[in-house]
C-alpha positions as CSV (number, residue, x, y, z in Angstrom):
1,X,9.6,-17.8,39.2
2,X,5.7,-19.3,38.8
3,X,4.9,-16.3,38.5
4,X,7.2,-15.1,35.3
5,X,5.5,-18.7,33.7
6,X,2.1,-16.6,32.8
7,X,3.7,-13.3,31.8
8,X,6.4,-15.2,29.3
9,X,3.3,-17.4,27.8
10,X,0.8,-13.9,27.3
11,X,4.3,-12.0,25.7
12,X,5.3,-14.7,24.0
13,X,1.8,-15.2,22.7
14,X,1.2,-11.8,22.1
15,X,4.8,-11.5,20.5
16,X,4.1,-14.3,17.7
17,X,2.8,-12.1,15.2
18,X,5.3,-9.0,15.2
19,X,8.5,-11.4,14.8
20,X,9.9,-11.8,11.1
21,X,8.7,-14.1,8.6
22,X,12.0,-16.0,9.0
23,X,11.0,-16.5,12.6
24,X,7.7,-17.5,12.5
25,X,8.8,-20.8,11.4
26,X,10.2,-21.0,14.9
27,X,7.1,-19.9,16.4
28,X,5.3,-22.8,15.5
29,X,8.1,-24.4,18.1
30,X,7.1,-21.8,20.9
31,X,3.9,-22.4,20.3
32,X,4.3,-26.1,20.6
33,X,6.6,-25.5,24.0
34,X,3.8,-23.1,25.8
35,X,0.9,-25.6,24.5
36,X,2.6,-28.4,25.8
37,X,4.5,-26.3,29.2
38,X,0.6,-24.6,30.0
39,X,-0.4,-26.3,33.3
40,X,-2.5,-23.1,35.0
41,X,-5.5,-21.4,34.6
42,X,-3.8,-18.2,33.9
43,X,-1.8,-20.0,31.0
44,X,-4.8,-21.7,29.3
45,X,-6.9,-18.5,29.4
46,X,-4.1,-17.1,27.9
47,X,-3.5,-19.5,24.9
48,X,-7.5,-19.4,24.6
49,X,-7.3,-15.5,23.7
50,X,-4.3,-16.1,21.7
51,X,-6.3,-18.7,19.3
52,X,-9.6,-16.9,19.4
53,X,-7.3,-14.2,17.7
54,X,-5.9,-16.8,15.1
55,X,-9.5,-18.0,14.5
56,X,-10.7,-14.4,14.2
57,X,-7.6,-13.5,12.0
58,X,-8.8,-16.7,10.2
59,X,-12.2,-15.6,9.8
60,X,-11.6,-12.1,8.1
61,X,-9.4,-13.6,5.5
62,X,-12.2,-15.8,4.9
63,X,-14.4,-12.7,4.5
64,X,-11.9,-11.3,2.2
65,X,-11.5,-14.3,0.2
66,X,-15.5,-14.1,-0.4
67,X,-15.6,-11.1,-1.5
68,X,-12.8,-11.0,-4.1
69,X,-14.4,-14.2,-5.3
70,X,-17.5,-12.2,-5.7
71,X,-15.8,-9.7,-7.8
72,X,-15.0,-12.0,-10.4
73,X,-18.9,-12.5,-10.5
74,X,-20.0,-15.3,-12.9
75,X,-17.3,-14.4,-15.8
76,X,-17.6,-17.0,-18.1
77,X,-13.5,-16.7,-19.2
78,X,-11.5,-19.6,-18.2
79,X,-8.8,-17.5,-16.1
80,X,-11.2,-15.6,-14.5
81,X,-13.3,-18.5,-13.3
82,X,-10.2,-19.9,-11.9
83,X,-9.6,-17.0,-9.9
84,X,-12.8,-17.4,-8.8
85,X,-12.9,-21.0,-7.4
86,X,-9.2,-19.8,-6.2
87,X,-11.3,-17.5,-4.2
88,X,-14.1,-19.6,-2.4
89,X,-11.4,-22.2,-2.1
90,X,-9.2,-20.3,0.4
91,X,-12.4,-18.5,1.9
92,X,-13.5,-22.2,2.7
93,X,-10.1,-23.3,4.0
94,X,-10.2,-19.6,6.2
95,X,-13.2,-20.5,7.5
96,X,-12.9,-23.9,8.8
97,X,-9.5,-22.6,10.5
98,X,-11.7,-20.3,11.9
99,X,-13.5,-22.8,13.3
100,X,-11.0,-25.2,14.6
101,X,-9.1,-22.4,16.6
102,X,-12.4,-21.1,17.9
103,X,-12.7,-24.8,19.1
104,X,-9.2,-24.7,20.6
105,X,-10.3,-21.3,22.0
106,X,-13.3,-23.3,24.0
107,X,-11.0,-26.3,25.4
108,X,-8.7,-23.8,26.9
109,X,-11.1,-21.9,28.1
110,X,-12.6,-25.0,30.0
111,X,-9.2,-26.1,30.7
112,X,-9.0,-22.3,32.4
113,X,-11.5,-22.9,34.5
């Protein structure tokens, strides 16, 4: 049975993103359940892939963010400008989520070891 524990947490982690957008609000419970259930190494190297992937996920929608923002250059109409700040506003907010799963990344990596 030990031995299921690590398999369940890497499919269930690798699972998260495929399930339904109706289910994903669940899977901020399973989450919860394997962060909280992960006792071996196996399991914390496991959740530290899974959040280097959120973090990296994190990061590329902060790239994307950039660059749209960019695209509305330095228009000097009101709407646009908006869209613009809209822009480097999520691209900041990506990009300190990256961050902060890259940290959780490093403490279950350490946690792994």
């Amino acid at each position: 049975m030990r031995r299921l524990i690590p398999f369940a947490l890497v499919f269930a982690l690798v699972a998260l993103p495929f399930v339904g957008r109706d289910a994903r609000a669940d899977g901020g419970m399973l989450e919860q359940v394997l962060v909280e259930s992960a006792t071996t190494p196996a399991q914390h190297a496991a959740l530290a892939r899974y959040y280097k992937d959120k973090g990296a996920a994190a990061a590329k929608e902060a790239e994307r963010h950039t660059a749209m923002g960019k695209a509305y250059g330095g228009a000097k109409v009101s709407e646009v400008a908006r869209m613009r700040e809209h822009c480097e506003k999520l691209a900041s907010l990506y990009g300190e989520q990256a961050k902060q799963f890259e940290l959780l990344a490093k403490e279950h990596e350490a946690m792994a070891k």
